[in-house]
C-alpha positions as CSV (number, residue, x, y, z in Angstrom):
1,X,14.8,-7.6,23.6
2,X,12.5,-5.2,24.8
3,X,8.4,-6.5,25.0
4,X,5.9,-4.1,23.0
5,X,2.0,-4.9,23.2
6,X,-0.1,-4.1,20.2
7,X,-3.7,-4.3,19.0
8,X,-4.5,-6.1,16.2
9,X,-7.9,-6.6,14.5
10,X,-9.2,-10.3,13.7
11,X,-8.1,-10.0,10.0
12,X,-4.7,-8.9,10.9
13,X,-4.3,-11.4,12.9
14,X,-5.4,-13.9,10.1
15,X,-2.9,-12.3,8.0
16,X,-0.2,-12.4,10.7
17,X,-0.7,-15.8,11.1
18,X,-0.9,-17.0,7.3
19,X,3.0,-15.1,7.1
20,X,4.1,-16.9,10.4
21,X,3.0,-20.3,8.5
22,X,4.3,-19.4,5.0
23,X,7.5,-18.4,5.9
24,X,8.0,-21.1,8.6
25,X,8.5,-18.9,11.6
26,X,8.3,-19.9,15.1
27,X,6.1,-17.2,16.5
28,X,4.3,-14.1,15.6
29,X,7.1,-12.3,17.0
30,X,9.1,-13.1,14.3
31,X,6.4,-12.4,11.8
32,X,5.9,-9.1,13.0
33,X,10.0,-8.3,12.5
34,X,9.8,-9.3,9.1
35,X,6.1,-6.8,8.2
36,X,8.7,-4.4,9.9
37,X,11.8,-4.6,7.9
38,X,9.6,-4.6,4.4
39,X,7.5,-1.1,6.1
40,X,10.8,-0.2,6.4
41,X,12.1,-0.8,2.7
42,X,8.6,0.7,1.5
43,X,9.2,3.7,3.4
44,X,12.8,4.0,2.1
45,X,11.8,3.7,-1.4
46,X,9.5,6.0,-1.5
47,X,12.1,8.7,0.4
48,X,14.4,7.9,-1.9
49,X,12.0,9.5,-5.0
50,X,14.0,12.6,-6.2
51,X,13.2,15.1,-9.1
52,X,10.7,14.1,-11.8
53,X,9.4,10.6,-11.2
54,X,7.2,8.2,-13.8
55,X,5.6,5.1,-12.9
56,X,2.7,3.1,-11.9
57,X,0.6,2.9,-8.9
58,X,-1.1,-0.4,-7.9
59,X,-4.1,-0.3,-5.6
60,X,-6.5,-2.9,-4.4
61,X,-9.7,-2.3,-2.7
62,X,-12.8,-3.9,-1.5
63,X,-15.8,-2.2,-4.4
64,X,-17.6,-1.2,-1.2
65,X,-16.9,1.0,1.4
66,X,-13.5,2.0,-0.1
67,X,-12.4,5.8,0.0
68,X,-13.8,7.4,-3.4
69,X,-10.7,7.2,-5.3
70,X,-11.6,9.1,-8.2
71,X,-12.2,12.3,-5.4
72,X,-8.5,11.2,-4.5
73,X,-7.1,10.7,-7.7
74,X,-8.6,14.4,-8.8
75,X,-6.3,15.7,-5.4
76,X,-4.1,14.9,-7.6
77,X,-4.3,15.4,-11.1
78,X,-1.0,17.1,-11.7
79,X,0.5,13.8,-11.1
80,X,-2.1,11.2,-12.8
81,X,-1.4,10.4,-16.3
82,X,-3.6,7.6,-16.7
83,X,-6.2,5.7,-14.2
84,X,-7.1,2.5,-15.2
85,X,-10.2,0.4,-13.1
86,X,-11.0,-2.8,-12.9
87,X,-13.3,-5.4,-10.9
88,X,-11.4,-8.8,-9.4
89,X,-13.1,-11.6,-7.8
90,X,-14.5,-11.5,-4.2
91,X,-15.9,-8.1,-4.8
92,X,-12.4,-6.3,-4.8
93,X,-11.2,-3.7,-7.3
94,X,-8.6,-2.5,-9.1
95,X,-7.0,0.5,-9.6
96,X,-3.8,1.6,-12.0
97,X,-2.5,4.9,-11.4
98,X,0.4,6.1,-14.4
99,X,1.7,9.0,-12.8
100,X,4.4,11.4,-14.2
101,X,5.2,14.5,-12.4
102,X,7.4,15.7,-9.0
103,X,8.0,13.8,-6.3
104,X,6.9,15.2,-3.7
105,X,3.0,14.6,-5.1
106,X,4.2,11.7,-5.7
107,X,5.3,10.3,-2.5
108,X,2.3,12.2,-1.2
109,X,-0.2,10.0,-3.2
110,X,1.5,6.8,-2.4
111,X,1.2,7.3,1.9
112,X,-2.1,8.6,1.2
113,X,-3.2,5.1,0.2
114,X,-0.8,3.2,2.5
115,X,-2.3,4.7,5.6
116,X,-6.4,4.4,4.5
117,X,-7.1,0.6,6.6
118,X,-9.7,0.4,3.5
119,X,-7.4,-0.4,1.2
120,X,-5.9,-3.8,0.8
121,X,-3.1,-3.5,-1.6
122,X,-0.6,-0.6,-2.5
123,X,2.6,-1.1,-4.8
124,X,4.9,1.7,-6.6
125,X,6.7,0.6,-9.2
126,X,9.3,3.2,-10.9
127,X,10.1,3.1,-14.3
């Protein structure tokens, strides 16, 4: 099995190790497999988003220093229904995103937020 070196920030690290121990792995190579195969699910859903698609948009972020989202969500208007916002514990926020359009905008909205490091959380659920 071929070796690969990677950089990983203190809070990935944290959050590598809390998925070695909750899953009972025997190393962080085995972590990093699994955060692979569920990238690679993600990635496959979201491909997979033909013709008109409806449903809702999950995103957490941290209240501060998060990518103005209502600048974002405006980028894409033709898509958003309905954004809903709300403030969780430990100064995090959330966002709710109904959106109802093509897929293409769509899938574009969705990588948009998957690729910002600001944001914690990202989850598309189709209806």
């Amino acid at each position: 099995m071929p070796i690969v070196s990677i950089s990983l920030n203190d809070d990935n690290m944290r959050s590598l190790d809390k998925l070695q121990k909750a899953h009972g792995l025997s190393g962080r190579s085995e972590a990093m497999r699994i955060c692979i195969r569920s990238a690679e699910a993600e990635v496959r859903d979201r491909e997979s988003l033909q013709g008109e698609v409806e449903g809702v948009l999950i995103v957490v972020h941290g209240s501060h220093g998060a990518p103005d989202l209502g600048d974002l969500s405006h980028s894409f208007q033709e898509v958003v229904a309905t954004q809903i916002h709300s403030h969780l514990r430990n100064h995090k926020c959330l966002e709710v995103f109904i959106v109802r359009g093509p897929a293409d905008p769509v899938q574009e909205m969705i990588a948009s937020f998957q690729k910002d490091d600001q944001i914690d959380y990202v989850k598309f659920v189709q209806s």
